[in-house]
mmCIF file of the N, C-alpha and C atoms, coordinates in Angstrom:
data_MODEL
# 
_entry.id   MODEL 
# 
loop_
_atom_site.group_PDB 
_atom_site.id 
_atom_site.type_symbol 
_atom_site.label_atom_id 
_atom_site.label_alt_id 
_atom_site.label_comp_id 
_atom_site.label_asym_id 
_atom_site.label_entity_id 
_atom_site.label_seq_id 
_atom_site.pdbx_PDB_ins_code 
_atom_site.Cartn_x 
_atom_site.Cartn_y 
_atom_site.Cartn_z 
_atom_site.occupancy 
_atom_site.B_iso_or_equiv 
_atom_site.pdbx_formal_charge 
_atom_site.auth_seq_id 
_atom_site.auth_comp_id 
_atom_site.auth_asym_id 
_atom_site.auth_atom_id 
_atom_site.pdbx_PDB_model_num 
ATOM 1   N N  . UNK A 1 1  ? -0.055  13.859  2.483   1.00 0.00 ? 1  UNK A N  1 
ATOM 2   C CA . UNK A 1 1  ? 0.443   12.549  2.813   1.00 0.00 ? 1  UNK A CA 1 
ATOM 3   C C  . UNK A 1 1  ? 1.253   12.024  1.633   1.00 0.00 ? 1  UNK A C  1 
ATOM 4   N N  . UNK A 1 2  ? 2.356   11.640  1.699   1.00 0.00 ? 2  UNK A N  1 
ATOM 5   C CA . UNK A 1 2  ? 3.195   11.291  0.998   1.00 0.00 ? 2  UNK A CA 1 
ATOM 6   C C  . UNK A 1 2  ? 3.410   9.516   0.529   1.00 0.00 ? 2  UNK A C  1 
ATOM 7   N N  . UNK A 1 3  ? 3.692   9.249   -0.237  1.00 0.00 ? 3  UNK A N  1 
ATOM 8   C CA . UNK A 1 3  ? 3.747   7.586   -0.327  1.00 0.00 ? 3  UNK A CA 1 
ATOM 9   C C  . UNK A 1 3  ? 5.102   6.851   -0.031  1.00 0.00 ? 3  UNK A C  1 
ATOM 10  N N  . UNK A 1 4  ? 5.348   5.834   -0.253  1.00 0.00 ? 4  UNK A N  1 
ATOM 11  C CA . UNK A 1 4  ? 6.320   5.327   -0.193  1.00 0.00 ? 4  UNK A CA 1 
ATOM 12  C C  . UNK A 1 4  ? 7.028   5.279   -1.592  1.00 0.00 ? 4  UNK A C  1 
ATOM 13  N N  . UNK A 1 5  ? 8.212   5.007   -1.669  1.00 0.00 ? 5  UNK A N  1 
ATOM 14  C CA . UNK A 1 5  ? 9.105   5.607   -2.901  1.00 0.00 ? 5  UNK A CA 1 
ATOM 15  C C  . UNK A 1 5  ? 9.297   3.861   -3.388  1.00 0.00 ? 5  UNK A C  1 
ATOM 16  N N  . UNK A 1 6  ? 9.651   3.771   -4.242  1.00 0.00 ? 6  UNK A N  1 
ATOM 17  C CA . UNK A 1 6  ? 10.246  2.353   -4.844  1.00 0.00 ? 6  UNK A CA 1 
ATOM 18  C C  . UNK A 1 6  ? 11.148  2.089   -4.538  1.00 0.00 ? 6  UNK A C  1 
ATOM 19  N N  . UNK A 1 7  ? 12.231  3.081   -4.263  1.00 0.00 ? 7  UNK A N  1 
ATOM 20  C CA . UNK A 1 7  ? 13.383  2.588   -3.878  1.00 0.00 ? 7  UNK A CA 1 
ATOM 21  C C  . UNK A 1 7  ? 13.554  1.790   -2.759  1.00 0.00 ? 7  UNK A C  1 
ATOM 22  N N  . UNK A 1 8  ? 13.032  2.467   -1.700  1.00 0.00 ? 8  UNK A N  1 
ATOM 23  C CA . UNK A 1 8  ? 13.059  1.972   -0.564  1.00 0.00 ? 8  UNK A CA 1 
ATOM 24  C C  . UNK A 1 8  ? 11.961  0.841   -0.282  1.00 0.00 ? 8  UNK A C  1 
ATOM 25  N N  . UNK A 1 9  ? 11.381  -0.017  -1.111  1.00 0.00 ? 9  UNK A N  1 
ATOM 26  C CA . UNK A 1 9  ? 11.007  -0.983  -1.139  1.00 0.00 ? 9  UNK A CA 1 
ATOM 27  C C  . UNK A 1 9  ? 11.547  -2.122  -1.618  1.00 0.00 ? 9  UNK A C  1 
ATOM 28  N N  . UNK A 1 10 ? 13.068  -1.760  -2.295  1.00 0.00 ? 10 UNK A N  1 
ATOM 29  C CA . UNK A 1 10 ? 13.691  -2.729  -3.092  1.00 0.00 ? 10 UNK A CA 1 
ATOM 30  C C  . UNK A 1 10 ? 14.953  -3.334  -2.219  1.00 0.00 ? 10 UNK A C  1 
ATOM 31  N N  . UNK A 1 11 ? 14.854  -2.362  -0.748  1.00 0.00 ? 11 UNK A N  1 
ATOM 32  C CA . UNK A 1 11 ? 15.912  -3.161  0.131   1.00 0.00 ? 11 UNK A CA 1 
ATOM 33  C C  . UNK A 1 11 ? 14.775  -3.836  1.346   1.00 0.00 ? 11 UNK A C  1 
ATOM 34  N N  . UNK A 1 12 ? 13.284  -3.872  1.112   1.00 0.00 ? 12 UNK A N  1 
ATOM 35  C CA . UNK A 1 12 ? 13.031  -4.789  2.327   1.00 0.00 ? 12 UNK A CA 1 
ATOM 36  C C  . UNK A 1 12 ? 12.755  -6.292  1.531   1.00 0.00 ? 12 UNK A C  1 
ATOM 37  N N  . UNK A 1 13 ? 12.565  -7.600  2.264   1.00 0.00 ? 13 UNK A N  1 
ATOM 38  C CA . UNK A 1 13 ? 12.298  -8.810  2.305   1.00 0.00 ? 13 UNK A CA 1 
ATOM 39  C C  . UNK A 1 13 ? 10.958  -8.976  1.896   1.00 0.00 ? 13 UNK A C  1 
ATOM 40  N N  . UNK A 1 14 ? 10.737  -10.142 1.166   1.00 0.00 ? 14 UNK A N  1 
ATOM 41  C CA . UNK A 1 14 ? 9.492   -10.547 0.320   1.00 0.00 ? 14 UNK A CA 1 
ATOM 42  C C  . UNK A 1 14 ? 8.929   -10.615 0.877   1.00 0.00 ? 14 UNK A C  1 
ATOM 43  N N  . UNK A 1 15 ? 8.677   -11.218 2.594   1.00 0.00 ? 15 UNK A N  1 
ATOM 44  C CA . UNK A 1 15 ? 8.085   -11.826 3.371   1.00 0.00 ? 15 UNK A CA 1 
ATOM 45  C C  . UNK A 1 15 ? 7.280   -9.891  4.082   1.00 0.00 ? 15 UNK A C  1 
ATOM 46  N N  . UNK A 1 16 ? 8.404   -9.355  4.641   1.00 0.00 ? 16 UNK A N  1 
ATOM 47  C CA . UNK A 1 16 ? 7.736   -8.191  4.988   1.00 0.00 ? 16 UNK A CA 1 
ATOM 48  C C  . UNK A 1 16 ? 6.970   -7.060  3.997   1.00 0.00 ? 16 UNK A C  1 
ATOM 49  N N  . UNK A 1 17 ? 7.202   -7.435  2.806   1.00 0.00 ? 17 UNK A N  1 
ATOM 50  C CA . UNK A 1 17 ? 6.624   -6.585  1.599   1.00 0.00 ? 17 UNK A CA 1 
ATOM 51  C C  . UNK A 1 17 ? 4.942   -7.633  1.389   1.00 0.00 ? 17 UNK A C  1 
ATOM 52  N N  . UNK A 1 18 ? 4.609   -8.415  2.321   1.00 0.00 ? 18 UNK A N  1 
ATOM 53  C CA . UNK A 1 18 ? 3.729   -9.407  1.676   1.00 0.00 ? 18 UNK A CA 1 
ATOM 54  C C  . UNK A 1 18 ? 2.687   -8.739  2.962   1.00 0.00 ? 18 UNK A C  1 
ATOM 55  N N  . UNK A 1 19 ? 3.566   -9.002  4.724   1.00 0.00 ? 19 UNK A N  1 
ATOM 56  C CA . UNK A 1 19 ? 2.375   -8.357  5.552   1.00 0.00 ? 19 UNK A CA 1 
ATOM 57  C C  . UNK A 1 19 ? 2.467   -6.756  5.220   1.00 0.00 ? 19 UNK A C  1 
ATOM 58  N N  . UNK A 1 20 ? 2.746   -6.076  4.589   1.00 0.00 ? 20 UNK A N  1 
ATOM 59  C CA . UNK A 1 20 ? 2.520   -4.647  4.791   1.00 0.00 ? 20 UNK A CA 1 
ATOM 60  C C  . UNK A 1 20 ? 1.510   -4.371  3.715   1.00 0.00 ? 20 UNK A C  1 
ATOM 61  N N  . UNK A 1 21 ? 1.623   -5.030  2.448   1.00 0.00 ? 21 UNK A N  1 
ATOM 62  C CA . UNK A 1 21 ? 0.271   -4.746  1.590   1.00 0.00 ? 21 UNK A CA 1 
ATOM 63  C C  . UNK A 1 21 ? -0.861  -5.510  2.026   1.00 0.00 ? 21 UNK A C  1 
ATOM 64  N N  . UNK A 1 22 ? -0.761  -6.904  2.977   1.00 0.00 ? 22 UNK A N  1 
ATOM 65  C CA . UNK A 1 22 ? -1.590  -6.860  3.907   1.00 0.00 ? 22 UNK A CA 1 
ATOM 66  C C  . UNK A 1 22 ? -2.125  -5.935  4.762   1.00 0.00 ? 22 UNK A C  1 
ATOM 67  N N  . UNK A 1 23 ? -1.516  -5.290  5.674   1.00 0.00 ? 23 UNK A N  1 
ATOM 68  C CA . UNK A 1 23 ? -1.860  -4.457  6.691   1.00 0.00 ? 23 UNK A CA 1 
ATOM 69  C C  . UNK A 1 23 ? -2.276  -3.605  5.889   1.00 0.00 ? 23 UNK A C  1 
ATOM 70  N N  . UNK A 1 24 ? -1.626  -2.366  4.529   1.00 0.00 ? 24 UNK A N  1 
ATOM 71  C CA . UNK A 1 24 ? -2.510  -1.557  4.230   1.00 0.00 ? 24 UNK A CA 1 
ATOM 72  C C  . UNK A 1 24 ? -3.502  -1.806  3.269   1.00 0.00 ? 24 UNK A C  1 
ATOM 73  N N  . UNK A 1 25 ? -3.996  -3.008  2.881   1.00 0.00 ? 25 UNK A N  1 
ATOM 74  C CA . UNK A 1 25 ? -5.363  -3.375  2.074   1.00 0.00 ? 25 UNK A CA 1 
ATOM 75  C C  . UNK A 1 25 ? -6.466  -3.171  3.250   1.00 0.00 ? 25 UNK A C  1 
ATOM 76  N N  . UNK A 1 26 ? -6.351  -3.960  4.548   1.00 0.00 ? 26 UNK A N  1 
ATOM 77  C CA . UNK A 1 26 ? -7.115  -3.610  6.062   1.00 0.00 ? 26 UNK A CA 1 
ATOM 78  C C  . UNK A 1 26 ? -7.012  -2.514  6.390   1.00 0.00 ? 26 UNK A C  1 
ATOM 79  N N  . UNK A 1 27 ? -6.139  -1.399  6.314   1.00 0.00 ? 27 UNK A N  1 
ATOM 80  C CA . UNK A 1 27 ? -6.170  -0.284  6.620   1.00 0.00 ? 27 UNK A CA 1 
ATOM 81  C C  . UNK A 1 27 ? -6.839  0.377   5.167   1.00 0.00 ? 27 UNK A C  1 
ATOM 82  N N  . UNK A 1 28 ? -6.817  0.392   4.085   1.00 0.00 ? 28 UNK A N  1 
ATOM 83  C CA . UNK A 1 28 ? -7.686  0.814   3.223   1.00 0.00 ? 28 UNK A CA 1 
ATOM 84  C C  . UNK A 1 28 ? -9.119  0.462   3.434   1.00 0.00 ? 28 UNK A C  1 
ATOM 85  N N  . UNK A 1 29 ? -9.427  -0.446  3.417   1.00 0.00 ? 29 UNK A N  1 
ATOM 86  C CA . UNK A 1 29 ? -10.623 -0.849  3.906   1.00 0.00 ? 29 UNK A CA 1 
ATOM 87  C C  . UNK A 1 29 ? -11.072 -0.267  5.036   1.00 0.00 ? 29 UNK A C  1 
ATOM 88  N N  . UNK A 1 30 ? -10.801 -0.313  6.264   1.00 0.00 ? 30 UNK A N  1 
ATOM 89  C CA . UNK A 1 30 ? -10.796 0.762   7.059   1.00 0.00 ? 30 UNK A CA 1 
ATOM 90  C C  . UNK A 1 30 ? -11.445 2.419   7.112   1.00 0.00 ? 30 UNK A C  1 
ATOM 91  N N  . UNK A 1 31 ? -10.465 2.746   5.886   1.00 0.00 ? 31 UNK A N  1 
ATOM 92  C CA . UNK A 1 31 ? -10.628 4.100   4.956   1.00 0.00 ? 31 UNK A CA 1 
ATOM 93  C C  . UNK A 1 31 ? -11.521 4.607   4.358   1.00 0.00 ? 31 UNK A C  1 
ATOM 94  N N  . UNK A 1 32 ? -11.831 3.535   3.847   1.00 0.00 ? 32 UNK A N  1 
ATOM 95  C CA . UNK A 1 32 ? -13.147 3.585   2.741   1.00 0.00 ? 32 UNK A CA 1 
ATOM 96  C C  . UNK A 1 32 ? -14.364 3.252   3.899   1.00 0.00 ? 32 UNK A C  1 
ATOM 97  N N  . UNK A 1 33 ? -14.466 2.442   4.683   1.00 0.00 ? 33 UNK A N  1 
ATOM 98  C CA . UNK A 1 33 ? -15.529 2.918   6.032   1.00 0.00 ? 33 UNK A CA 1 
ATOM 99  C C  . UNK A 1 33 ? -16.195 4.119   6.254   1.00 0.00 ? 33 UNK A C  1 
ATOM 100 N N  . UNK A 1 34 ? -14.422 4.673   6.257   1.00 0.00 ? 34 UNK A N  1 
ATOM 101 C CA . UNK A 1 34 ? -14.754 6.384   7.259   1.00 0.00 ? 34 UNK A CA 1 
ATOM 102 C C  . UNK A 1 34 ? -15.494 6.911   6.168   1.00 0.00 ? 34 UNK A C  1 
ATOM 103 N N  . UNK A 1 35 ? -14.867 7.118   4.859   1.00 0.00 ? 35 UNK A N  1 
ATOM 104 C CA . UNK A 1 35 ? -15.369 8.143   4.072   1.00 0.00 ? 35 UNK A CA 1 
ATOM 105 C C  . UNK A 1 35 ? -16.776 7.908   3.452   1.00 0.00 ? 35 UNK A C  1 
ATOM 106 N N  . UNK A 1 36 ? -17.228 6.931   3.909   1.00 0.00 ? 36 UNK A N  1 
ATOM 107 C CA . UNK A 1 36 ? -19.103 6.268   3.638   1.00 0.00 ? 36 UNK A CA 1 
ATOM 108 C C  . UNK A 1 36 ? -19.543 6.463   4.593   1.00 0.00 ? 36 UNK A C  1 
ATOM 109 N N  . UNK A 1 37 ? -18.990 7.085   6.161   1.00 0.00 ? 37 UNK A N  1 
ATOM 110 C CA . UNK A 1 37 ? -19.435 7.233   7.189   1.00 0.00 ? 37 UNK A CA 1 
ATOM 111 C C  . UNK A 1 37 ? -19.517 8.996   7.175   1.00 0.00 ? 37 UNK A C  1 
ATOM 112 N N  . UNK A 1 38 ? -18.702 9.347   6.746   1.00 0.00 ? 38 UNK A N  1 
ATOM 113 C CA . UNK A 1 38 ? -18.043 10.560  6.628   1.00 0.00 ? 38 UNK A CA 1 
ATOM 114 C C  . UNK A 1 38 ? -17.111 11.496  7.950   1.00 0.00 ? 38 UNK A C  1 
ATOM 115 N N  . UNK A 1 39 ? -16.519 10.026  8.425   1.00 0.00 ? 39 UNK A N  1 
ATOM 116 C CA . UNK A 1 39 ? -15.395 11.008  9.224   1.00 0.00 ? 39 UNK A CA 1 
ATOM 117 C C  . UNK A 1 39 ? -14.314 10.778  8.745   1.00 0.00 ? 39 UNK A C  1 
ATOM 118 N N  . UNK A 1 40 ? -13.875 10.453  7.661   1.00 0.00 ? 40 UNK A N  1 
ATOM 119 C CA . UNK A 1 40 ? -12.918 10.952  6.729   1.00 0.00 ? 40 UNK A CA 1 
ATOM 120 C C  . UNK A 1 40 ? -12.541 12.558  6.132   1.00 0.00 ? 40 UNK A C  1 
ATOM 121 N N  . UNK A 1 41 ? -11.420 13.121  6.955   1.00 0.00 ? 41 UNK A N  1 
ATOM 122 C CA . UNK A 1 41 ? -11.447 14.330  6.740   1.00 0.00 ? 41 UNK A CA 1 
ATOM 123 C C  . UNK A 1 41 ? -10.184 14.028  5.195   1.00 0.00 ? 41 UNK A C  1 
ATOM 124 N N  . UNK A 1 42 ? -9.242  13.649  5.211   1.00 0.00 ? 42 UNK A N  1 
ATOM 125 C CA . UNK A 1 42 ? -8.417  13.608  4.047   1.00 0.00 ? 42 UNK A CA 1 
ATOM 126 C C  . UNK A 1 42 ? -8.373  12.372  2.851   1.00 0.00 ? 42 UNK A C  1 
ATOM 127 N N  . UNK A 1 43 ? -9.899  12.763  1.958   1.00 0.00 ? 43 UNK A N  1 
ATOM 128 C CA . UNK A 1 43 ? -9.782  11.687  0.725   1.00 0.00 ? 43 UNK A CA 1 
ATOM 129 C C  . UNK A 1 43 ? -8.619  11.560  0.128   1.00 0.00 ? 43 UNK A C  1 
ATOM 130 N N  . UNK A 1 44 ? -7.642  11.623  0.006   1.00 0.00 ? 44 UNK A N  1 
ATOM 131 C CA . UNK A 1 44 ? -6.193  12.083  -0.539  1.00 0.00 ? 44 UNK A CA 1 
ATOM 132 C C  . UNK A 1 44 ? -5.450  10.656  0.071   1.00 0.00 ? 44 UNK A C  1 
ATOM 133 N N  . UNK A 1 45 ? -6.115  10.456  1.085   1.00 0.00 ? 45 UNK A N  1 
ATOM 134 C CA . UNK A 1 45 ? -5.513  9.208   1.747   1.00 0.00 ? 45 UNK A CA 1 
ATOM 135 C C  . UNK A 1 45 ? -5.360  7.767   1.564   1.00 0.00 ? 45 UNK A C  1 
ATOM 136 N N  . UNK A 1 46 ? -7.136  7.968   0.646   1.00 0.00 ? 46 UNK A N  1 
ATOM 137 C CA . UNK A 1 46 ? -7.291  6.579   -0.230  1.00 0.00 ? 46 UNK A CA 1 
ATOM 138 C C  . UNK A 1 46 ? -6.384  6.194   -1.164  1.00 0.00 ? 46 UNK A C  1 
ATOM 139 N N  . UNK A 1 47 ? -6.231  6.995   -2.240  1.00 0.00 ? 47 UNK A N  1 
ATOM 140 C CA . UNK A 1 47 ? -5.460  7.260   -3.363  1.00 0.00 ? 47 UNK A CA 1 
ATOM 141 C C  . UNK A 1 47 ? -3.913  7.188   -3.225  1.00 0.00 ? 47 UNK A C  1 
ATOM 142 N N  . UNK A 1 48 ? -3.720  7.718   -2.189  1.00 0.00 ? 48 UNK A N  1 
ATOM 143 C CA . UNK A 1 48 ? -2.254  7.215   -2.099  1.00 0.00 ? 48 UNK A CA 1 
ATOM 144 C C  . UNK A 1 48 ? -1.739  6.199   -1.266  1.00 0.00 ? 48 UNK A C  1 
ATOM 145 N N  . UNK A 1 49 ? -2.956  5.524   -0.759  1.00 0.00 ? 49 UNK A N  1 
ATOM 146 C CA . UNK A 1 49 ? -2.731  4.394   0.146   1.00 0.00 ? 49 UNK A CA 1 
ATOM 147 C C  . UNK A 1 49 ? -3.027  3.390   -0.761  1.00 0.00 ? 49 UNK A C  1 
ATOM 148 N N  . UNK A 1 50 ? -3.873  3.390   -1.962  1.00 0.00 ? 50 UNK A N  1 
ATOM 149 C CA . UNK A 1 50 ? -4.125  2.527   -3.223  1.00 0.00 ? 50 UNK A CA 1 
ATOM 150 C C  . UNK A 1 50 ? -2.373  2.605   -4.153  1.00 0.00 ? 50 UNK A C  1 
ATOM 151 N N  . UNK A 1 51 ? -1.990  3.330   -3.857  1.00 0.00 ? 51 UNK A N  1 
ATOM 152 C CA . UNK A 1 51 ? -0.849  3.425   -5.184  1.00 0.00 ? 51 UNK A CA 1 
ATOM 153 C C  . UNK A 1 51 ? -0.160  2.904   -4.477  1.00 0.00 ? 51 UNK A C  1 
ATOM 154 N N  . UNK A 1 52 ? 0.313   2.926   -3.243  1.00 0.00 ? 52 UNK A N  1 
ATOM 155 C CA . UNK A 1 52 ? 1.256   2.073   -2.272  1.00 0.00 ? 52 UNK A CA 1 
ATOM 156 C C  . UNK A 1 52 ? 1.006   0.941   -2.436  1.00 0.00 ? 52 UNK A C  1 
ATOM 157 N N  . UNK A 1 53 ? -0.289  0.121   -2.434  1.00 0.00 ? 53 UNK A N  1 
ATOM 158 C CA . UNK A 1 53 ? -0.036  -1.032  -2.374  1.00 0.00 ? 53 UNK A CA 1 
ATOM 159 C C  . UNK A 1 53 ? 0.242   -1.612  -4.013  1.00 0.00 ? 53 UNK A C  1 
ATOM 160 N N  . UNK A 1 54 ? -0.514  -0.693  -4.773  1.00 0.00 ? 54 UNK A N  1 
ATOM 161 C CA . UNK A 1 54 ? 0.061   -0.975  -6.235  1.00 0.00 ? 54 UNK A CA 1 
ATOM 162 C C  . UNK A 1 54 ? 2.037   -1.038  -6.425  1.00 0.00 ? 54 UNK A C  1 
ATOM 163 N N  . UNK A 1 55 ? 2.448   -0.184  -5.635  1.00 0.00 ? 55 UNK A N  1 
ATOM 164 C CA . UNK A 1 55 ? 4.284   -0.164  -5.688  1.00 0.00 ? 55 UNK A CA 1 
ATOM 165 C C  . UNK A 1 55 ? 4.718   -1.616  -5.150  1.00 0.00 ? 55 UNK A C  1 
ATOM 166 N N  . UNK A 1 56 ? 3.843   -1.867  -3.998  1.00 0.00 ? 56 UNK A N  1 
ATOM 167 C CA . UNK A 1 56 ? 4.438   -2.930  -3.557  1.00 0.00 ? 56 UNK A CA 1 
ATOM 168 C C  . UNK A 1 56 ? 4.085   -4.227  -3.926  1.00 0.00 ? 56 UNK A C  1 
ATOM 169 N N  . UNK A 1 57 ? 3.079   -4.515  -4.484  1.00 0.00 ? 57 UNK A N  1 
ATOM 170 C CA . UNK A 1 57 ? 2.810   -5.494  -5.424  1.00 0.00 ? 57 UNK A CA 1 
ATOM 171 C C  . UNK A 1 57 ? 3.763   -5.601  -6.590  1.00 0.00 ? 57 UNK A C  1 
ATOM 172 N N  . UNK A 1 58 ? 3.780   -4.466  -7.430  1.00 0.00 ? 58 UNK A N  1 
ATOM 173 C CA . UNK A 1 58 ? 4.942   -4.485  -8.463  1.00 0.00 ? 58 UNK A CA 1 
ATOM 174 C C  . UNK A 1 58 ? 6.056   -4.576  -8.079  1.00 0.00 ? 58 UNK A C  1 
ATOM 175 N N  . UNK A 1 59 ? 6.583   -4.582  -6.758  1.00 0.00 ? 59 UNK A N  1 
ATOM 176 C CA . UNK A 1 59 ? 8.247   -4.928  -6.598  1.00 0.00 ? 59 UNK A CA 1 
ATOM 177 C C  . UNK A 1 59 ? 7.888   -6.667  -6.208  1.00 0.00 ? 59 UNK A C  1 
ATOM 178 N N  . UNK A 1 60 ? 7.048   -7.019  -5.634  1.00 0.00 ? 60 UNK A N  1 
ATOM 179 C CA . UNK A 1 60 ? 7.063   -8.259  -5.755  1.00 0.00 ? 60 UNK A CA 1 
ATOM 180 C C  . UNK A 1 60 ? 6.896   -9.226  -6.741  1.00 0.00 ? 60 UNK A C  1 
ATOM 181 N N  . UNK A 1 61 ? 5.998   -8.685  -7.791  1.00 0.00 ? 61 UNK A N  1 
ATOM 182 C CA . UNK A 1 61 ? 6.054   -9.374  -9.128  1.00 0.00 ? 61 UNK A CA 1 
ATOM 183 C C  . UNK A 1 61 ? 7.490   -9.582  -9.708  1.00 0.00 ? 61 UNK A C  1 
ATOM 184 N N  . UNK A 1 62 ? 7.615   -8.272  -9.464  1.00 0.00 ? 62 UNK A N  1 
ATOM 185 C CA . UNK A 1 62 ? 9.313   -8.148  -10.155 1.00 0.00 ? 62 UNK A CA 1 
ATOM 186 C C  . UNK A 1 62 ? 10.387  -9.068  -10.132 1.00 0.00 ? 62 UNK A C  1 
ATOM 187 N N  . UNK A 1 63 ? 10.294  -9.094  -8.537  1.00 0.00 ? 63 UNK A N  1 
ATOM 188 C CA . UNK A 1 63 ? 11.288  -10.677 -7.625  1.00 0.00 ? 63 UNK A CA 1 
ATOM 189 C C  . UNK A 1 63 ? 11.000  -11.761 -8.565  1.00 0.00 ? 63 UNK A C  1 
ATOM 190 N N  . UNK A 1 64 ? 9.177   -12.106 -7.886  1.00 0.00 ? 64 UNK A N  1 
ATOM 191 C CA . UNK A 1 64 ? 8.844   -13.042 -8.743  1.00 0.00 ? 64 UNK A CA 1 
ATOM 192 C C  . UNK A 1 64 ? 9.543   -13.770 -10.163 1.00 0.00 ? 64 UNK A C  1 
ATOM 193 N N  . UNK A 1 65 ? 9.710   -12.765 -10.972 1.00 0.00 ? 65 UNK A N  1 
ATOM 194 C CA . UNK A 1 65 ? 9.611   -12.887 -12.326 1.00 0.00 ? 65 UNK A CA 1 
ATOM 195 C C  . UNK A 1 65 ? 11.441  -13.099 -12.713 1.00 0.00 ? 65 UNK A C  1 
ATOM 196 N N  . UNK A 1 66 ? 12.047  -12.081 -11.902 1.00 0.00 ? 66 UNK A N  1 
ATOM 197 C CA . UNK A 1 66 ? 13.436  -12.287 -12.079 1.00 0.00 ? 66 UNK A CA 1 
ATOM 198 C C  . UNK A 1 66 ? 14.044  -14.420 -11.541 1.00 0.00 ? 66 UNK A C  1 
ATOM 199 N N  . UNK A 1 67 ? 13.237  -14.896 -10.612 1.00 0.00 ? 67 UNK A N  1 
ATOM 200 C CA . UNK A 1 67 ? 14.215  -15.940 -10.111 1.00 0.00 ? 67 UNK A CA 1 
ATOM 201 C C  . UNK A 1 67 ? 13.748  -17.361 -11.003 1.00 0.00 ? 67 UNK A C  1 
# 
């Protein structure tokens, strides 16, 4: 599973960069369910679903900080 790149986070809108680290903090959470349940077949999923929302937090700080 692959992540999302930075780049391509630097042409969407603040507003849609705000519900998507929404949606995948609930979908992490989610994640972390399965794998305490153990029908989590790919731990690999957490980790790069954690660094995603870390990218997209940091492009929003970024905005932030530039205006």
């Amino acid at each position: 599973m692959k992540g999302i790149k930075y780049a391509s986070l630097t042409e969407l809108t603040d507003d849609l960069l705000k519900k998507q680290v929404a949606d995948n903090r609930t979908r992490l959470t989610a994640l972390k369910f399965q794998k305490v349940v153990g029908q989590l077949d790919n731990h690999a999923q957490i980790t790069t679903l954690r660094r995603d929302i870390a990218r997209m937090e940091t492009a929003l700080r970024e905005r932030k900080q530039k205006v």
